[in-house]
N, C-alpha and C positions, 0 to 999 in steps of 0.2 A: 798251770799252777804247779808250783814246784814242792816236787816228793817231799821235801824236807819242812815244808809250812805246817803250822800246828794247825791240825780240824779246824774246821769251821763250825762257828758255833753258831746255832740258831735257838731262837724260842716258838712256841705254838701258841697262839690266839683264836681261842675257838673250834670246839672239837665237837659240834654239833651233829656233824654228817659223818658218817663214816668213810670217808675217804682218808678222813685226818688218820687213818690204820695205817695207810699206804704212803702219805706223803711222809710219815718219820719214818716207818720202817724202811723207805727205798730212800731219803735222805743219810739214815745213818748206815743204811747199805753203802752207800758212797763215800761215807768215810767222814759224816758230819756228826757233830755232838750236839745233841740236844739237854741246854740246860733248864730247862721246867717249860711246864706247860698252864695255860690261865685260859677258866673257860668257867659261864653264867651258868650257877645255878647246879642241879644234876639233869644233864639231858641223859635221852637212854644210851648213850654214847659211851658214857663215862665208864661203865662196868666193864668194859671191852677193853678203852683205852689202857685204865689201869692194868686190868690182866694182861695186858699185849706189853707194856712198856713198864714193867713194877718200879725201877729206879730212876724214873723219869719224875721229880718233886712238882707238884701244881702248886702254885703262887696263889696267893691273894690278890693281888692287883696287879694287873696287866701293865700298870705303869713297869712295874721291876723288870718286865721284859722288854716293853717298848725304847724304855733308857738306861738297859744297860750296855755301857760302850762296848762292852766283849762281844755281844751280839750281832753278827754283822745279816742275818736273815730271819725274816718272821714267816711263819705256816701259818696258813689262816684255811678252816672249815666249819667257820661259824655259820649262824643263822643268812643268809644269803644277801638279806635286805643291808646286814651289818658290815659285809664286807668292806666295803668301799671305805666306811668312815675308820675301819680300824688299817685300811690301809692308809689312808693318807696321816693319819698318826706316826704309821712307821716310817714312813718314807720322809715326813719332816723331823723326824726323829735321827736321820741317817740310816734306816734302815732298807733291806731290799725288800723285797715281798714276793709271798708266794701265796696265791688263792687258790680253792677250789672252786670248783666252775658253779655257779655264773659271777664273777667277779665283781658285777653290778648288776641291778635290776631295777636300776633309770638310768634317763638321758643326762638327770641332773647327776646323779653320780658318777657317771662316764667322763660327765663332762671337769667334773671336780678332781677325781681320778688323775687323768691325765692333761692337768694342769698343773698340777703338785708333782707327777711323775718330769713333767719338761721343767722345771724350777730347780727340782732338785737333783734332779739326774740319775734318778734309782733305779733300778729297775724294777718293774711291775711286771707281772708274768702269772697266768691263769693256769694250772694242769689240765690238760686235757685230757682228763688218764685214758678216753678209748681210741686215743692215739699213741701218748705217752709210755702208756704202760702194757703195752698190747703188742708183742715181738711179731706179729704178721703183720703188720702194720708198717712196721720196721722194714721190713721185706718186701712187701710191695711197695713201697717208695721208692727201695731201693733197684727194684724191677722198671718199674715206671719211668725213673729218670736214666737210665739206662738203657732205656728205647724199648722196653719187651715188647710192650702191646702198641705202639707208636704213640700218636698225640691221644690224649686224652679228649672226649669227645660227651662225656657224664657219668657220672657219678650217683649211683644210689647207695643212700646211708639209711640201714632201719636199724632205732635202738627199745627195741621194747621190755619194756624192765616188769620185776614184780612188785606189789605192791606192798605185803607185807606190814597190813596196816598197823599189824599190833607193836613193829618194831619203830612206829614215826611219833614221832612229838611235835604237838598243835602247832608249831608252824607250816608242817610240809603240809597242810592242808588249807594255808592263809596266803591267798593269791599275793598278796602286798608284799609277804614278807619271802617268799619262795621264787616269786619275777616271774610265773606264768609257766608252760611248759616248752616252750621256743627259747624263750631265754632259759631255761633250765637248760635241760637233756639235749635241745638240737643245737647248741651250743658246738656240743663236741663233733657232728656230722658236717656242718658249718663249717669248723676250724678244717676238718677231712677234704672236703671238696675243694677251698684254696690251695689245700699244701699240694691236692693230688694234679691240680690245675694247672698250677704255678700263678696262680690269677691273685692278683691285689685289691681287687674288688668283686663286687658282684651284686647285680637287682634282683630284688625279690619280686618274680612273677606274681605268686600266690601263695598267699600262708593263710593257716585256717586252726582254730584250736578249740576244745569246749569240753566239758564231762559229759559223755554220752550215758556210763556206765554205775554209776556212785552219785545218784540224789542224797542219798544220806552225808556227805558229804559237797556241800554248794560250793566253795571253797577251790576243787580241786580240778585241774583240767589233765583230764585220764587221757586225752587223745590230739596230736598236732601231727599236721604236717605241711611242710615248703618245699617250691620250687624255688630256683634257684637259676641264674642265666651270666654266664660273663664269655662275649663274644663269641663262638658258634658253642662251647660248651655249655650242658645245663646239669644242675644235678637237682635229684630228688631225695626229701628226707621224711621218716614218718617216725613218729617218737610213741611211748604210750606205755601205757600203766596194768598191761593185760598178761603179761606171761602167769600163765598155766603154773598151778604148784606141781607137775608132776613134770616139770622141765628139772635136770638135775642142778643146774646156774640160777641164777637171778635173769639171766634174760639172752634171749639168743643173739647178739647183735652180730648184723652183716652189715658186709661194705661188696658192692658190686663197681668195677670200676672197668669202664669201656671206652676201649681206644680203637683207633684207628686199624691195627692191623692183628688184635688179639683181646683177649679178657681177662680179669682178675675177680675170684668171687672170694672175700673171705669169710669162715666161719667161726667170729673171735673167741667164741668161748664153750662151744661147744656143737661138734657137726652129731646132730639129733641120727638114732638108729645108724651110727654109721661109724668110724675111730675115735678112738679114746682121746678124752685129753683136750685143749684148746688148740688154738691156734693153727686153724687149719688155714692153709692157702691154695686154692684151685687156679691153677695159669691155662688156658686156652691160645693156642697160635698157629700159624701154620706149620708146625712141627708134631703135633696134636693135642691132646688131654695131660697135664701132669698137676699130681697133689703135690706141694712141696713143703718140706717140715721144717717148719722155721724157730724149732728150737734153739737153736745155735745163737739167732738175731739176736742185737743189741739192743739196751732200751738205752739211749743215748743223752733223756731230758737230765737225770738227774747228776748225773758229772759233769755235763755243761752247763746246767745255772750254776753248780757253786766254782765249774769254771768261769762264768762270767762273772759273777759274784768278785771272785778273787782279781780278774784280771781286767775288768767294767767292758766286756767283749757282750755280744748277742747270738752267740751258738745255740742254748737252747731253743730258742722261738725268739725270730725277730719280736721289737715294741710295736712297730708298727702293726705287724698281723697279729699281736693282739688285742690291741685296741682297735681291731676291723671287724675280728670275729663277733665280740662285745658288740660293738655300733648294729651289725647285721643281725644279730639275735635279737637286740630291738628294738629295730626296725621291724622282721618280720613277726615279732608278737603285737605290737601295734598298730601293724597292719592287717592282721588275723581277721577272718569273717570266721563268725562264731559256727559250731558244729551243731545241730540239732541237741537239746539240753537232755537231762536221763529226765525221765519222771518221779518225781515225787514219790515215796512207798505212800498205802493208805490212799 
């Protein structure tokens, strides 16, 4: 993309979840403009939004974003169910797209998705921000393909988040409209174990998901986890709804990644009773023990979509391994054997 092109101009569709925090402010980190934003109703989003973004004007009607020419990318972190139908708006609209994860939460939208994506030739493209936006991440890849630990051999991904009830709005607790917790949250451990693989596929041995924890809410599945298998490698994921309020993050996630001739343990957000700060990277090899500070790492997604953007290239995340991740998340929510249920209070 050449230094001298004017910004890139995007609008936002749906600012339900709060990722939409992250997707402008690391879009306009890269040097994009956002001319307004259009979102149902007031979700508890909204009080954020506006504070985080005060000059950013919210529209009436999504059409003004969806059609206008100057637009050439849409954010999307709406209600999860909704995604799909306002991507394919934009994408017949000439627009590119960006969703937050889960992109879809059916097969019938997957399937609608990217048929409108092959028609019109837009790009569609899901954040996977606990890969995207996570500089160790960044680092072990680049450790990984670089032979550190040799072949890759599995993959364990845990993302156990908080709950935070008071901060959700009735849909995160509407199986229908949230797509389950496999197609949520292990969405993003999913997309981790092909990039770490290099694998273009993969069977779901076992997936299993249910509310063990929260009968007061029916609605909600607190607890999942998959296996995962593509030729001798396998990887494991466990997702869930349980971090501890006296964790000082929203949730510890790790990524354990074992190869052949060494190991990668990372601890993305926070290494408990032990260094400050995120993004720890623990490398294991025959040289011995080393933490490595991966401050320095690049987060590479968001100047390569509006490079693709600009120049119709696929540097951020191939289309194809996005619409694999999508396909495999559910898959393995549909395949899921239920977890023992919580009981009923009273």
């Amino acid at each position: 993309m050449s230094r001298n092109a004017p910004p890139l101009r995007f609008g936002v569709v749906g600012i339900d979840h709060r990722h939409s925090y992250d997707q402008v402010a690391s879009l306009l980190d890269a040097g994009a403009r956002c001319v307004g934003f259009w979102t149902e109703g007031t979700p508890k989003t909204l009080e954020g939004f506006v504070k985080r973004f005060p000059d950013i004007p919210r529209v009436d009607d999504r059409a003004q974003l969806i059609e206008d020419p100057s637009i050439a990318l849409i954010a999307c972190a709406a209600v999860p169910s909704d995604r799909a139908s306002y991507a394919i708006e934009a994408m017949r609209a000439g627009k590119d797209f960006m969703a937050d994860k889960p992109g879809v939460t059916t097969f019938a939208q997957l399937e609608a998705v990217m048929r409108v994506q092959q028609t019109t030739a837009r790009i569609y493209t899901v954040n996977f921000t606990e890969r995207f936006e996570v500089r160790a991440v960044t680092r072990a890849l680049e450790l990984v393909r670089g032979g550190a630990i040799g072949d890759v051999v599995q993959t364990v991904g845990l993302g156990p988040h908080r709950l935070n009830r008071a901060l959700r709005d009735p849909w995160f607790f509407d199986r229908n409209r949230y797509g389950g917790i496999l197609v949520d949250i292990a969405s993003h451990q999913i997309d981790q174990f092909l990039a770490f693989t290099g694998a273009s596929d993969a069977q779901i041995v076992l997936a299993r998901a249910g509310n063990v924890a929260h009968p007061e809410d029916p609605g909600l599945e607190d607890f999942g986890e998959i296996v995962l298998a593509h030729g001798r490698a396998s990887g494991y994921i466990r997702v869930d709804w349980f971090t501890p309020d006296g964790l000082p993050t929203w949730g510890d996630g790790r990524l354990f990644v074992t190869g052949t001739t060494g190991s990668i343990e990372l601890r993305k957000y926070v290494d408990i009773a032990g260094r400050p700060g995120t993004d720890h990277l623990f490398l294991v090899d025959a040289k011995g023990v080393r933490h490595i500070d991966c401050s320095d790492a690049t987060l590479p997604y968001y100047p390569n979509l509006l490079r693709d953007v600009a120049e119709r290239t696929q540097t951020a995340m191939p289309q194809v391994h996005c619409f694999k991740v999508c396909e495999l998340a559910l898959e393995a929510q549909a395949a899921a054997q239920p977890v023992a249920p919580a009981t009923a209070p009273g």
